[in-house]
C-alpha positions as CSV (number, residue, x, y, z in Angstrom):
1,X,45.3,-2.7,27.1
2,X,46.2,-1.4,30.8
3,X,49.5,0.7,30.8
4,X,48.9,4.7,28.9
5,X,51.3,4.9,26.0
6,X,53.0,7.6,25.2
7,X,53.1,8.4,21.8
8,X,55.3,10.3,19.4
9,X,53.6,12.0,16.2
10,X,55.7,13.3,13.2
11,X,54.1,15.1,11.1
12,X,51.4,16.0,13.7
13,X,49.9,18.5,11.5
14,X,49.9,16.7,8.5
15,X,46.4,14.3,7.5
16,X,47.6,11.2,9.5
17,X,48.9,13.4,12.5
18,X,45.6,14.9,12.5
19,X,43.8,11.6,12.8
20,X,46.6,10.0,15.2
21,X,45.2,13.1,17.6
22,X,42.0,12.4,17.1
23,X,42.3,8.6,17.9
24,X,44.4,10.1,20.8
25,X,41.3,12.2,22.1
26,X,39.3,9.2,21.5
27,X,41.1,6.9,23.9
28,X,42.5,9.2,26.9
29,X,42.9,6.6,29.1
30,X,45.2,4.6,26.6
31,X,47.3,7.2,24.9
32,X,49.1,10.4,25.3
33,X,50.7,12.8,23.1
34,X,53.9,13.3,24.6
35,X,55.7,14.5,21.5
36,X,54.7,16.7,18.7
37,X,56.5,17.9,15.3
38,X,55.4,19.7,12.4
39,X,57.3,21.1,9.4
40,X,55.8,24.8,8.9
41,X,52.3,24.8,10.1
42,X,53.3,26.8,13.4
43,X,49.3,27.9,14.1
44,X,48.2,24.6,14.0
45,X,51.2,23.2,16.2
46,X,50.0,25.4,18.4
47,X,47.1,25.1,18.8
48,X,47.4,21.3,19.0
49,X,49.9,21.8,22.2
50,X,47.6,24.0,23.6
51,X,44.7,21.0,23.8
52,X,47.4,18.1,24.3
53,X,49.7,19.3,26.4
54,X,52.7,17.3,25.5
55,X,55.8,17.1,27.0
56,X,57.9,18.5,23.8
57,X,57.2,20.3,20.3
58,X,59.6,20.7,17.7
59,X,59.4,22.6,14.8
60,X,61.0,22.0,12.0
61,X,61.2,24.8,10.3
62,X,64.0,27.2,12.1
63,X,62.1,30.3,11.1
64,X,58.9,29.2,13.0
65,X,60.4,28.5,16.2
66,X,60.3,31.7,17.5
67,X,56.8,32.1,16.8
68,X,55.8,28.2,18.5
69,X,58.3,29.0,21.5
70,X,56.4,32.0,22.7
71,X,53.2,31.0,21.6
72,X,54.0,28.4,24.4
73,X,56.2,30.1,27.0
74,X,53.2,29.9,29.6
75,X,53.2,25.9,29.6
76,X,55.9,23.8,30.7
77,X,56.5,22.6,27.1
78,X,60.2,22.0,25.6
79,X,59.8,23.7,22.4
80,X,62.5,23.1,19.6
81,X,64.1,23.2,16.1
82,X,65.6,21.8,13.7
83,X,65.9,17.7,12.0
84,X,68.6,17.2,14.3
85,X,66.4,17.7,17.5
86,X,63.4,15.8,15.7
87,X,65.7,12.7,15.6
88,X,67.0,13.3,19.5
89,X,63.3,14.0,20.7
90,X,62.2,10.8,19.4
91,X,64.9,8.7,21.6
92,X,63.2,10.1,24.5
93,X,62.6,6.3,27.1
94,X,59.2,8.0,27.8
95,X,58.1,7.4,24.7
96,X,57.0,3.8,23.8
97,X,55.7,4.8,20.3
98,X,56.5,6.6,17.3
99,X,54.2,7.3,14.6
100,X,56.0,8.3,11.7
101,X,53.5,10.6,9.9
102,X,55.8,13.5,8.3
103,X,56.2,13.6,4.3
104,X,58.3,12.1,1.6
105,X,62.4,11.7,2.2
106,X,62.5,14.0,5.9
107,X,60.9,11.1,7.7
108,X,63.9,8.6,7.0
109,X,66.2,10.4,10.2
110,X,64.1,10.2,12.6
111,X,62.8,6.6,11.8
112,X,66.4,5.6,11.7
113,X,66.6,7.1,15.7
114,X,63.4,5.4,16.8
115,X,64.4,2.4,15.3
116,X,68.2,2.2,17.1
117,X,66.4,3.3,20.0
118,X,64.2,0.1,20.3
119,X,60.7,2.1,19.7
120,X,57.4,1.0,18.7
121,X,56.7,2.5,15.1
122,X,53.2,3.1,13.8
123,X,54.6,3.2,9.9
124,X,52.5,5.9,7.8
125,X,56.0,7.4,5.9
126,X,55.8,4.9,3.5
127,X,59.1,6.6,1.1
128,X,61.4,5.5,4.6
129,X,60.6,1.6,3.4
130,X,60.9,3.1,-0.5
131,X,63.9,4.8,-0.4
132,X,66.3,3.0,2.3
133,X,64.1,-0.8,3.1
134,X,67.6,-2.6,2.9
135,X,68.5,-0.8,5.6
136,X,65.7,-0.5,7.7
137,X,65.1,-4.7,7.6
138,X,69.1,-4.5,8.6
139,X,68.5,-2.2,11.4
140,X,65.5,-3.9,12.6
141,X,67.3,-7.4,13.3
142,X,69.4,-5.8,15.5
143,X,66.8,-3.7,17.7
144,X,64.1,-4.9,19.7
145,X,62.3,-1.7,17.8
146,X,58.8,-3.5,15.8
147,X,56.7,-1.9,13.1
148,X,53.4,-1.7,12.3
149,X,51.9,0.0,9.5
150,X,49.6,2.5,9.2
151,X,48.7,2.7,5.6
152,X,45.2,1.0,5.3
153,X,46.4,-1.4,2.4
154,X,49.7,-2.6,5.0
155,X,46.9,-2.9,7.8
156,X,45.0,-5.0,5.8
157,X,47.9,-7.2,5.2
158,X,48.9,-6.9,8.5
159,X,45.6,-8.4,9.5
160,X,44.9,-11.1,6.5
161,X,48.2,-12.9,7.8
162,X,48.0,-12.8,11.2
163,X,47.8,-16.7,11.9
164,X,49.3,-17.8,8.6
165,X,52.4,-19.4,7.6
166,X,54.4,-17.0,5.5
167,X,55.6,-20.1,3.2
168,X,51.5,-20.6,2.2
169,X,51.4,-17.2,1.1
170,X,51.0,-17.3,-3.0
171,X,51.1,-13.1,-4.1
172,X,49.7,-10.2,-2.0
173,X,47.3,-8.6,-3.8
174,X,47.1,-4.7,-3.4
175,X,44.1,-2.6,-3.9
176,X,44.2,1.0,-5.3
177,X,40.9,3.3,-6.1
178,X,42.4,3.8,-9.3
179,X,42.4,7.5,-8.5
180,X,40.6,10.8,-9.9
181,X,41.5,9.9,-13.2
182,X,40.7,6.3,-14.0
183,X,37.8,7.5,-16.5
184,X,39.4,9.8,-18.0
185,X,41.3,9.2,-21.3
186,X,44.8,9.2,-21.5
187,X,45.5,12.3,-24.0
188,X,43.6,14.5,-21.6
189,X,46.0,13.8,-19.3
190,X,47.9,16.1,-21.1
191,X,45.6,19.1,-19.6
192,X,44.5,18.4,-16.1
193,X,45.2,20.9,-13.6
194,X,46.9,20.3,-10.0
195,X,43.1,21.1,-8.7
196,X,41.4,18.4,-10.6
197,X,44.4,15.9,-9.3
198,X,43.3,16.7,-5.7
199,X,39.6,15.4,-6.1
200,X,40.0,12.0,-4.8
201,X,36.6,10.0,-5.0
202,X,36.7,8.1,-1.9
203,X,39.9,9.3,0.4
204,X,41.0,12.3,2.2
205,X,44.5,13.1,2.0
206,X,47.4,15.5,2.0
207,X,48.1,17.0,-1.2
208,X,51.1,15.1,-2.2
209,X,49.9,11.6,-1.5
210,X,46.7,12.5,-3.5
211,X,48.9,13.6,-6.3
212,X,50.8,10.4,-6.1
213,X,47.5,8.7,-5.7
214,X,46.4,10.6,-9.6
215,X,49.5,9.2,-11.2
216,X,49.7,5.9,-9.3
217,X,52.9,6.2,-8.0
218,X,51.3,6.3,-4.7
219,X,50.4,2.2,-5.4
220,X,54.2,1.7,-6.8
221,X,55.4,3.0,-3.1
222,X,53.1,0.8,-1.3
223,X,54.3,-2.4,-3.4
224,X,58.0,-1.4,-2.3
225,X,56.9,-1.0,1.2
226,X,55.0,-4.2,1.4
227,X,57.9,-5.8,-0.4
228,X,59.9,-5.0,3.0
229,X,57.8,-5.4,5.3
230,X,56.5,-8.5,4.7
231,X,59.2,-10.1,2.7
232,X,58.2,-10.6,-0.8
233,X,59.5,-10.1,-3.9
234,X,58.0,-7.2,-6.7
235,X,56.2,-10.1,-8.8
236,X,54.6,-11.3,-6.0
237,X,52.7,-8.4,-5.1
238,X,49.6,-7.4,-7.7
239,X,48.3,-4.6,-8.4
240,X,44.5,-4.8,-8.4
241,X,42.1,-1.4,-9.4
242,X,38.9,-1.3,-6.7
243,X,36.8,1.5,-6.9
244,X,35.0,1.5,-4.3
245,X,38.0,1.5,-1.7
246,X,36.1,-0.8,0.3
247,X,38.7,-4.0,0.3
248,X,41.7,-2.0,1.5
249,X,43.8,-5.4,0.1
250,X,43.9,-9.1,-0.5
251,X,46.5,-12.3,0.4
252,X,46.5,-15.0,-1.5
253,X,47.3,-18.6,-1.1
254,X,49.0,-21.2,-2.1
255,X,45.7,-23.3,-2.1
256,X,43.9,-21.2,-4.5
257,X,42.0,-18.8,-0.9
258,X,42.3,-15.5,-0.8
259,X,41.3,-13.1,2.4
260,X,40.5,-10.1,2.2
261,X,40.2,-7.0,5.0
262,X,37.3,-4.9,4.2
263,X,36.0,-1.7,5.9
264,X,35.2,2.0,5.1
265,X,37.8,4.9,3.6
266,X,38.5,6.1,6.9
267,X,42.2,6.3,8.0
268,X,41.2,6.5,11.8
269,X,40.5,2.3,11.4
270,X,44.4,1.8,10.1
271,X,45.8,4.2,13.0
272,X,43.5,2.4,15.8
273,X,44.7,-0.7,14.8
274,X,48.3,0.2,14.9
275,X,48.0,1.9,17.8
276,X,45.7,-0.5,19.7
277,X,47.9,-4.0,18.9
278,X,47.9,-6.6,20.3
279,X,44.0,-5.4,21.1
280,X,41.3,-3.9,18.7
281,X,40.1,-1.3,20.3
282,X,36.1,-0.5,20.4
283,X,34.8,2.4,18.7
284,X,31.4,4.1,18.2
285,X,32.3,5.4,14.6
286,X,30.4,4.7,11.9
287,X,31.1,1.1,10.6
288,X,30.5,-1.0,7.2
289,X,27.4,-1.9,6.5
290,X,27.6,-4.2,3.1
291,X,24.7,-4.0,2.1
292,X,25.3,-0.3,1.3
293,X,28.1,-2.0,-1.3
294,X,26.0,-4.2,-3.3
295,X,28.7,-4.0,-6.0
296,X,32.2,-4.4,-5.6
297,X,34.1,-4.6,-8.1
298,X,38.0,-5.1,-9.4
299,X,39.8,-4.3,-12.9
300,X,43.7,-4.4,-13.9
301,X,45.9,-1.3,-13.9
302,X,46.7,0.6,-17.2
303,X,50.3,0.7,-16.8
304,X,50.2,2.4,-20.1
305,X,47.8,5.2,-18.9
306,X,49.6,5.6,-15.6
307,X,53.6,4.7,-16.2
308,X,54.8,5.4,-13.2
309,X,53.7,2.0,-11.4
310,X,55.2,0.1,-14.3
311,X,58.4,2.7,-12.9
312,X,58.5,1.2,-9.7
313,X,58.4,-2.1,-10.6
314,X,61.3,-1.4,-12.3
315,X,63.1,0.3,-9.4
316,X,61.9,-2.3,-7.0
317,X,63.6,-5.2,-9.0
318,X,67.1,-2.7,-9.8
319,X,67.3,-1.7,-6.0
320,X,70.3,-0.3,-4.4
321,X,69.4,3.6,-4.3
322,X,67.2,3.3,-7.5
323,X,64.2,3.5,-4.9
324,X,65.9,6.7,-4.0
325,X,66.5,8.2,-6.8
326,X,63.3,7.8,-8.1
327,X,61.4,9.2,-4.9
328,X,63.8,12.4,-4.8
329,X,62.6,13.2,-8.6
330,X,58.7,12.3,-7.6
331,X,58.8,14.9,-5.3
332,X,60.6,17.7,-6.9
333,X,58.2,17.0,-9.8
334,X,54.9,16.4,-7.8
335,X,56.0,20.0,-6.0
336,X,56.3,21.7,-9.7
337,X,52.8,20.5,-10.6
338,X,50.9,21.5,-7.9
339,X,52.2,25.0,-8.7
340,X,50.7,24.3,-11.8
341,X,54.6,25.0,-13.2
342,X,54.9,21.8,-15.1
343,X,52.0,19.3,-16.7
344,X,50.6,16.1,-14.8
345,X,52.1,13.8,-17.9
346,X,55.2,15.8,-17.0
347,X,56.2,13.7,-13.9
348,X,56.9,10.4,-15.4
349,X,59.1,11.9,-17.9
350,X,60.9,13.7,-14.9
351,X,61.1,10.8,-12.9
352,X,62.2,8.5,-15.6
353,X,64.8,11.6,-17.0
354,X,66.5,11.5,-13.2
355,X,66.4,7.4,-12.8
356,X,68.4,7.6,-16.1
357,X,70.6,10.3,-15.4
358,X,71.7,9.8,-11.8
359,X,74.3,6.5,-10.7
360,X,73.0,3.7,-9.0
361,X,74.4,2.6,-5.7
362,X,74.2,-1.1,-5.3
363,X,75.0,-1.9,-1.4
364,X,74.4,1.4,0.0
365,X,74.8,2.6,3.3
366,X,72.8,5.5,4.9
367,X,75.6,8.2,3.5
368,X,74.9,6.6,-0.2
369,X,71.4,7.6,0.7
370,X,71.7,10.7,2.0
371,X,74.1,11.8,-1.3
372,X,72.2,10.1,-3.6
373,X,68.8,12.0,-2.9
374,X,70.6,15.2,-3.2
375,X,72.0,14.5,-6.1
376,X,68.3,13.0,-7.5
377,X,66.9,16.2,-6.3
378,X,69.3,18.4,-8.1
379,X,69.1,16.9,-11.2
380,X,65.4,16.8,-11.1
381,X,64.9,20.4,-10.4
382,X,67.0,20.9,-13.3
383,X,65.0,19.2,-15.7
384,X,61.9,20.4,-14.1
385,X,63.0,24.2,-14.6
386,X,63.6,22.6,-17.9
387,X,59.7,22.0,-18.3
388,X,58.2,24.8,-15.9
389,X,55.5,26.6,-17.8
């Protein structure tokens, strides 16, 4: 790789912006932050223009800007507000790519933008593939826009088929850690606190991914995701528990093979690659060494014990806004519990409440989207209030 990149980050504040800066930092010579967004974190925006120097910052939140744009009034830094300038900022031609880092439903907009406007997207919003795939893959055939994703178990994918023939491919195979909770029995599920959700064994996250991560959901995203973006059905995409979260996910074959892509729980090696294609790019980071992993070892989900992946199986195969609908209630109801205003066994029965109460869109367009979450979100935060503590 010759030519400096300049790369977008939404959601630079987040865990994945975070580590998209570091990689950043790591290759000078390759990549530049040219644009930043964050939601609400205005001190860490802040500070990350301050080292980075991009060309623009927007902040999302309308009652942070004033604090960002004087924060930065001595740099020669556009500073802005607002979704609306998050989805013009990202058509900027000096940008080449856009990593798509922010949280849950907001990053859908902007993706939409970079897509139309022919960028290269480094895909770590996996809920823009879960609630509006359809039209993504739509919008995608007619833009010269790619994307590569960021998410470790994609990457892996990413990587076992590189070289293949799509039509030899038999199921995808999709690892998960199983979460904080795979030991624990089911009815004390019933008690866990938002605190004890947020102790993942082997990743570090943000907060609502390792909630969705505790209940599972987090795997019943990825399956939709990888449904889109590499064009196979629910059924053919399995579900495999790993523990050790060292074989980030498997493809097999028609032949009875299966590869594998195996490394360490470390989300810099996902956003390197993403980043660094058609090259992999040398790093002096600590690297997998399996002799350390002398046991590694695989188990099927409880789909009783954890519903809500059984829940997006279920929404996969409906489709039309289900997807939606079913995202919009997660995170009302992931937001209650780590308030600690509703109970962790409490989000299924929110989820499944709003799936069932709210009207399915079979050929939607973006509109059907946009109405359909609010209307997902309203009713969920009705039945959560219902539930609150």
């Amino acid at each position: 790789m010759s030519t400096k990149r300049n790369i977008a980050i939404l959601g630079s504040t987040g865990s994945i912006g975070r580590q998209t800066l570091d990689i950043v930092a790591e290759y000078p010579q390759l990549f530049e932050a040219t644009l930043l967004v964050a939601n609400t974190s205005a001190d860490l925006l802040i500070e990350q223009a301050r080292r980075f120097k991009p060309r623009t910052v927007v902040i999302a939140s309308e009652a942070c800007y004033p604090t960002v744009r004087d924060a930065l009034a001595d740099l020669p830094i556009d500073v802005h507000t607002g979704s609306a300038a998050i989805a013009l900022a990202v058509v900027d031609p000096a940008i080449d790519t856009v990593v798509t880092a922010m949280v849950g439903y907001s990053g859908l907009e902007s993706t939409i933008a970079a897509i139309k406007a022919g960028k290269t997207i480094a895909l770590a919003n996996k809920e823009t593939l879960v609630v509006a795939g359809e039209l993504i893959k739509k919008l995608l055939k007619t833009s010269p826009s790619v994307i590569y994703p960021v998410d470790s178990e994609h990457g892996a994918f990413y990587q076992c088929l590189v070289g293949e023939h799509r039509s030899e491919v038999e199921k995808l195979l999709l690892t998960a850690s199983g979460g904080p909770f795979r030991t624990v029995p089911r009815e004390q599920l019933e008690h866990v606190k938002a605190a004890d959700a947020l102790k993942h064994p082997n990743w570090s996250m943000g907060a609502k991914i390792t909630i969705d991560s505790a209940t599972m959901m987090n795997k019943g995203f990825e399956m939709i995701e990888a449904r889109w973006l590499f064009d196979v059905e629910p059924h053919d995409i399995e579900v495999v528990v790993h523990p050790q979260s060292i074989v980030h996910s498997m493809v097999q074959f028609v032949d009875g093979s299966v590869k594998a892509q195996l490394a360490l729980p470390d989300m810099h090696l996902p956003i390197r690659y993403a980043l660094g294609l058609p090259h992999r790019l040398p790093t002096n980071e600590r690297k997998l060494t399996l002799a350390d992993y002398a046991s590694l070892t695989f188990e099927a989900p409880d789909m009783e014990k954890f519903p809500l992946l059984a829940t997006a199986y279920r929404a996969a195969a409906q489709g039309g806004t289900m997807p939606c609908i079913m995202n919009a209630a997660n995170e009302i109801a992931v937001a209650a519990f780590l308030h600690d205003e509703i109970r962790f066994t409490q989000i299924n029965e929110i989820v499944n409440r709003t799936m069932a109460s709210v009207p399915v869109v079979a050929e939607p367009t973006y509109d059907d989207y946009v109405s359909t979450n609010e209307e997902a979100r309203r009713v969920a935060t009705t039945l959560t209030n219902q539930y609150k503590q």
